[in-house]
C-alpha positions as CSV (number, residue, x, y, z in Angstrom):
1,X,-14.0,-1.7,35.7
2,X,-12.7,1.3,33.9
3,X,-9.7,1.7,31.7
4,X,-6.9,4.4,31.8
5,X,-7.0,4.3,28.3
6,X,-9.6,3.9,25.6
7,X,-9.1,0.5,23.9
8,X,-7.5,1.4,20.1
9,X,-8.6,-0.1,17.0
10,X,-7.2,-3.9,16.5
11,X,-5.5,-2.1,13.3
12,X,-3.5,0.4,15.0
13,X,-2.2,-2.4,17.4
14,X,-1.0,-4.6,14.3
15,X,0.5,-1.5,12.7
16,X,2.6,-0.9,15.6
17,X,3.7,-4.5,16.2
18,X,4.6,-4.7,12.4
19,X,6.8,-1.9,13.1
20,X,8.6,-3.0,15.6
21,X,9.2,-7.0,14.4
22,X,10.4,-5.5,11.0
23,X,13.3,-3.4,10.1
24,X,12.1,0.1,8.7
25,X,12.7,-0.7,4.9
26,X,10.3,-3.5,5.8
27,X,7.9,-2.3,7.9
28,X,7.3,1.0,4.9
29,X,7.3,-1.4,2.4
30,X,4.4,-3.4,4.3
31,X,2.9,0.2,4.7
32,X,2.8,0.7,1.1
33,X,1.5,-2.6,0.4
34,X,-1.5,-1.8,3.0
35,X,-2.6,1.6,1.5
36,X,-2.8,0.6,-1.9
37,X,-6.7,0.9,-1.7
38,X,-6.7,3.5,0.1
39,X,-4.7,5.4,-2.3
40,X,-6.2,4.0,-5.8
41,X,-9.7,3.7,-4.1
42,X,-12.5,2.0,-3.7
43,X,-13.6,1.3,-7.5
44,X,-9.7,0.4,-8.8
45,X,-8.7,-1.6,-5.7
46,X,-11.7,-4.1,-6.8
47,X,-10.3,-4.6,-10.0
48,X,-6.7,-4.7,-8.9
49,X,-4.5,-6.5,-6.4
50,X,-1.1,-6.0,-4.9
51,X,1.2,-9.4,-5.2
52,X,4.3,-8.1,-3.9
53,X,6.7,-5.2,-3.8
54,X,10.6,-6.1,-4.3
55,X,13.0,-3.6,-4.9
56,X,11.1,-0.5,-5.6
57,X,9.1,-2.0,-7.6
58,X,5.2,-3.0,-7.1
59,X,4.1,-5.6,-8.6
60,X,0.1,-5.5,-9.3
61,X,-2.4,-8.6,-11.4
62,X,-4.8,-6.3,-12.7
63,X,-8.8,-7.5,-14.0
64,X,-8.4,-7.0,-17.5
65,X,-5.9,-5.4,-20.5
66,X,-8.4,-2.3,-19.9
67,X,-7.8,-1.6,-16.7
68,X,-3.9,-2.0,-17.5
69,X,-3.9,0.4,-19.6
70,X,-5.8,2.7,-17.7
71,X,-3.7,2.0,-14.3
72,X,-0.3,2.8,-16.7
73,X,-1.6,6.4,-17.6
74,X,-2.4,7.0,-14.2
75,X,0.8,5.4,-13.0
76,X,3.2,8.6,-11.6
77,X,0.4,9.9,-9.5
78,X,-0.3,6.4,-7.5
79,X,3.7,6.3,-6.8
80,X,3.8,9.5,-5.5
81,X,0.5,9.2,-3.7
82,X,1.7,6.0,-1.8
83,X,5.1,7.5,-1.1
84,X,3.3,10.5,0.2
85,X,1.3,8.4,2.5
86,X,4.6,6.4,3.6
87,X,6.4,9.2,4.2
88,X,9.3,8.5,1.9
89,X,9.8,7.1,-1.5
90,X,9.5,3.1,-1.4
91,X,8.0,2.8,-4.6
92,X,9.8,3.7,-7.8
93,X,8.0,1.9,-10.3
94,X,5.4,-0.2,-10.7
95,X,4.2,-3.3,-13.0
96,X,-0.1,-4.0,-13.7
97,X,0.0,-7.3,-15.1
């Protein structure tokens, strides 16, 4: 048996589905939430995790008051990095507890 197509990734599949359940505001938000590791990396995204975003803003439980503080100063360049990788600007602010 041969396909017509190579078989995609089961990721780019749920991308597309995601897109097409939820309204655009929706489905960018749930594109921001995804790339937050991408975007912080490898070493912050261990010590950080997204709860929610509502209203522009992102709400993120952070390891410890260090890593707060650290995350704050390095705040403006993670919201234009994930609105970069959205495409537009679905994250105004965001809030490391």
């Amino acid at each position: 048996m041969s396909y017509r197509n190579q078989p995609k990734p089961v990721s780019t599949v749920l991308d597309k589905v995601y897109h097409d359940l939820l309204s655009e505001q929706n489905a960018d938000e749930f594109y921001a939430l995804k790339n937050w590791s991408k975007v912080v990396g490898v070493h912050i995204a261990k010590v950080s995790e997204v709860e929610k975003l509502v209203g522009g803003t992102l709400f993120v439980k952070v390891k410890s008051a260090a890593w707060r503080n650290e995350l704050i100063f390095k705040k403006a360049g993670i919201i234009e990095q994930i609105n970069t990788k959205v495409g537009r600007e679905v994250v105004k602010e965001i809030h490391f507890k």
